[in-house]
N, C-alpha and C positions, 0 to 999 in steps of 0.2 A: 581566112579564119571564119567559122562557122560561128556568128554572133546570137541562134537561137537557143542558148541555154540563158544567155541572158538576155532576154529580150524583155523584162517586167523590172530588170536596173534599167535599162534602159529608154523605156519609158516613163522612169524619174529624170524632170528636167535637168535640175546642174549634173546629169550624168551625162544621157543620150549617147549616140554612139562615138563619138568625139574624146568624152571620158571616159568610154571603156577602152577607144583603141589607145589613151595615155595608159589606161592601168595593165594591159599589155604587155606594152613596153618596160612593165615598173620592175625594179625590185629591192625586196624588202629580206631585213635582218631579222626573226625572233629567234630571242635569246630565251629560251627555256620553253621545254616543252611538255608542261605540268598543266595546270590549272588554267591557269591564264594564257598559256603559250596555244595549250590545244582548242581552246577555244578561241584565240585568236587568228591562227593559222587557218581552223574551219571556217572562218567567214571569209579569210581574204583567199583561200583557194577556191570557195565557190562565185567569187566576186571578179577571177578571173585575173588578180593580180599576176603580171609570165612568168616571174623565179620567185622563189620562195627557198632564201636561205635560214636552215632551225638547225641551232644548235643547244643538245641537252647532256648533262653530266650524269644520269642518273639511270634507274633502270624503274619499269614500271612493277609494281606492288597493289596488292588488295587493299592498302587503304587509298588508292589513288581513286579507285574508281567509281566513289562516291560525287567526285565533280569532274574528273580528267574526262572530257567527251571522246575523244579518240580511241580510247581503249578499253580491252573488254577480260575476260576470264581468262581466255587463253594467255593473254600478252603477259598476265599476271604469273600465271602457272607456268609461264616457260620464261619470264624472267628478264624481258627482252627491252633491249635498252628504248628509252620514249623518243629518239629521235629517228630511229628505225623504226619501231611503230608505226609515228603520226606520216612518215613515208607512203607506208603503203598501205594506210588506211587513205592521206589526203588525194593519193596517183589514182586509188581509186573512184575519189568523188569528181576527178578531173584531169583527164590525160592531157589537157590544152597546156596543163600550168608543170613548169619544172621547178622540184622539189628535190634540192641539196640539203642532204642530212648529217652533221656532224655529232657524232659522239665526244664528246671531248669537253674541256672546261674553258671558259671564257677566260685570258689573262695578257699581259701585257706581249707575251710572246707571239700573240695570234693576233690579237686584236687588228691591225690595219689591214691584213689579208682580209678576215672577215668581212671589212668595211669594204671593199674594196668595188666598187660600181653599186653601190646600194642607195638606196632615193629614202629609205627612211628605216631608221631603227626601232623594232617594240619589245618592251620589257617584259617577259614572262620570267621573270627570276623572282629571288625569295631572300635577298639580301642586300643592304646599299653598299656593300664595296663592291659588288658586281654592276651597281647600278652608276656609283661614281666613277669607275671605270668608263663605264658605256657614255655615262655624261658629258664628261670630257674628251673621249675621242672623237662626240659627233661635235664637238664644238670646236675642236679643233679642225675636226674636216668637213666644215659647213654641211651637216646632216642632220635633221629632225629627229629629234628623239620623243617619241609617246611613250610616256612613264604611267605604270597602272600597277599598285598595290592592293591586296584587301586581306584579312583577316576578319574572324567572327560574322557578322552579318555587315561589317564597315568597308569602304572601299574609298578611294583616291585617284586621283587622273588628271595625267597635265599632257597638253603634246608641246615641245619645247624647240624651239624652231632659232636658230643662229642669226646673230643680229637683230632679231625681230622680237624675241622674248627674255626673258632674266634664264634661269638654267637651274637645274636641279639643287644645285649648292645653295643658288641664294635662299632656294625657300625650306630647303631640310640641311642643316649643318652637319657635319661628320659628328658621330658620337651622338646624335640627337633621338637615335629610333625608339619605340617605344618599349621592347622589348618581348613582346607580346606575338608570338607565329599561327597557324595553324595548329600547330600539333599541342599549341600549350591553352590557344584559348578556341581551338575549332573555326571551323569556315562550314558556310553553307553555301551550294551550288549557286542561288538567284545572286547572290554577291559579285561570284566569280564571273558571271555574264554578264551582266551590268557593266564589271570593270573594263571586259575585256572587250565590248560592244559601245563602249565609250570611246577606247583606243582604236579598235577598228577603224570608228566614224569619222575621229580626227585624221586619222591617217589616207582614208579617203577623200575626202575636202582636199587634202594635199596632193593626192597624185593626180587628182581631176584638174587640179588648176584652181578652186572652187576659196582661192585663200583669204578672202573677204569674209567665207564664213567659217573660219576656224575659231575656237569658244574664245581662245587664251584667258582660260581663269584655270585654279585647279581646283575642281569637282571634287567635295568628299560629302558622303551620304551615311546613313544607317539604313540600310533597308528592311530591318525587322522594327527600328524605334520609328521609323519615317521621320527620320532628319534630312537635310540635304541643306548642302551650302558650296556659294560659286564665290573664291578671292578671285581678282584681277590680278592677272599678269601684269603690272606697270614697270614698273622700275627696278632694274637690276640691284642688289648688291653692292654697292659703290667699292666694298672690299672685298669682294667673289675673285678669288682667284682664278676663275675660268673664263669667266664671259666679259670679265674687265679686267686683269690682270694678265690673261693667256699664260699662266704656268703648269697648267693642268696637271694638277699632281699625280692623279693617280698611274698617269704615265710618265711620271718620272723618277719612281720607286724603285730605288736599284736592285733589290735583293726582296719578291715578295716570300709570303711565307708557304714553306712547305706544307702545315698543317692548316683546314681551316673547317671550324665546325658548325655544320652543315645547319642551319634555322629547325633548333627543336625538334631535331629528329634521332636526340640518342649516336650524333656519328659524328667521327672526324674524317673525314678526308686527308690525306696522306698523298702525296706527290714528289716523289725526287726520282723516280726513274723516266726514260723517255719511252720507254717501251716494254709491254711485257709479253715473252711466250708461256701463252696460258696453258699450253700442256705440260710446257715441262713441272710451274708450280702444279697441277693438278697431280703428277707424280710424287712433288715435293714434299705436297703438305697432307696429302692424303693416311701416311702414317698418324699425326697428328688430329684429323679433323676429317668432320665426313663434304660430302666433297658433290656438289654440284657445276657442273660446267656446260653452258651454251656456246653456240658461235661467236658469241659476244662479250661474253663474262665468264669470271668464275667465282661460285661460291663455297667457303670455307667454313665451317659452323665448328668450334671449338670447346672443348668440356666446359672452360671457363666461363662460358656463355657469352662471348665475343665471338662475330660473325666478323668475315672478312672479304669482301667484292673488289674482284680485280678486274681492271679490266686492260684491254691493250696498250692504250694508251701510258702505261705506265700510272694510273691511281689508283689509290688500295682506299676503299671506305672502310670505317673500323667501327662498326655498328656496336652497342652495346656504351659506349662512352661518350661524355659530350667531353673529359677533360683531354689536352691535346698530352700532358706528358703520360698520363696512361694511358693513351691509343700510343702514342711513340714507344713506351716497355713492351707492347704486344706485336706492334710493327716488326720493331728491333729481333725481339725471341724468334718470332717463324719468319719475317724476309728479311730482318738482318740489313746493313749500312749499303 
């Protein structure tokens, strides 16, 4: 392995070549490849992290690219999912590092595949059922979890490490968010780097070995008010169902739900098929709706002014609604039970 691209980490002491050849060896889970995910995944593929597993649900859009670093005009104009994207944008800031890309939604069905040889998990999503999800499988499978939120000029960041720290539950309860996303109260770029340069760092200290100096508090700032405040990680939960209980709910949900709508962006998500061939709907619905189709997706734009994104996978985004039983009458009408 050719160590001169990094040779200036490496001349940081708790690194030297020791740490980079663990980070290597490492690899790592992000889970969203927006905001936080692409600017997370950019610093640990130039950092030399070996695998880099990203998995995104979504596809990239013109209003991404106000803070999504990865992607540019084109990826906008041709519609192209953000896990393919940050693919071949990351391959190319670094052939040394392997980068598995999944299109697809994070859910109880996938989840331990996912996990499966990964040294640390990072949160680039935009919702906490996706997050108590992820919470509880690394806690179940002694795996570090770096959790990194922000909206408006605000951000948050905990790295959450098994046996060693409390867990996402004890310090945010289900039902507890604020309600507040991006698209209702705005985000600004230096946010989303901060969070995600937070999460990076933690997650570094960890691969290096470096575990003496991981923060364990969780970091929330303002960085347009210059607030900033560190709580201590101390004490679990004494009633956390995950980290002292081990029932870990959100993997033991028998039936999740098909519909689920998407953090203030006007969509529901729709899921009950396992698979879709996007030609034939492009055939389908084209009577109906004018009708874009990539290698990746297809899009449906409807008089109603309901848009519809399909993708392989079996998920239909039903853009134009946040309510789930109107995206389910629109579902129903053009793909029907």
């Amino acid at each position: 392995m050719d160590y001169t691209r990094y040779s200036r980490q490496m001349l940081f002491g708790p690194i030297q070549e020791t740490g980079q050849q663990k980070l290597e060896k490492s690899s790592v889970l992000i889970v969203g490849a927006g905001a936080l995910g692409s600017v997370i995944s950019n610093q640990l593929v130039r950092a030399g992290v070996g695998r880099i597993r990203l998995i995104d649900r979504d596809y990239v859009e013109w209003s991404n690219l106000q803070r999504q670093m990865l992607f540019d005009e084109d990826d906008a104009t041709e519609a192209v999912p953000k896990a393919i994207a940050a693919k071949r944008k990351l391959e190319r800031m670094n052939s040394q590092v392997t980068v598995d890309a999944i299109v697809g939604n994070v859910s109880i069905d996938n989840i331990q595949e996912l996990l499966d040889g990964i040294d640390v998990v990072l949160d680039g999503t935009d919702n906490f059922s996706t997050r108590y999800l992820l919470n509880d499988a690394c806690f179940q499978k002694g795996i570090p979890f770096s959790y990194g939120g922000v909206v408006s000029s605000r951000g948050m960041q905990a790295f959450f490490t098994p046996d060693w720290t409390p867990c996402l539950r004890c310090i945010a309860k289900e039902g507890a968010a604020s309600g507040q996303t991006c698209d209702t109260a705005g985000v600004i770029s230096p946010a989303v780097n901060m969070v995600a340069s937070y999460q990076v760092t933690e997650t570094l200290k960890y691969l290096t070995g470096n575990h003496k100096a991981l923060r364990n508090t969780l970091k929330t700032f303002d960085i347009w008010l210059n607030h900033q405040f560190d709580m201590k990680l101390s004490a679990s939960d004494s009633d956390c169902p995950v980290c002292q209980n081990h029932e870990y709910p959100a993997l033991n949900k028998s039936v999740e739900n098909e519909e689920t709508v998407l953090c203030g962006r006007d969509t529901v998500q729709i899921h009950r098929e396992t698979s879709m061939d996007l030609a034939y709907w492009e055939k389908t619905l084209a009577p109906a709706a004018s009708i874009q189709r990539t290698p990746f997706l297809l899009k449906a734009v409807f008089p109603e002014g309901i848009q519809f994104v399909l993708f392989k996978d079996g998920r239909v985004l039903v853009q134009g609604t946040e309510e789930p039983v109107q995206a389910r009458i629109f579902y129903d009408r053009y793909i029907g039970s």
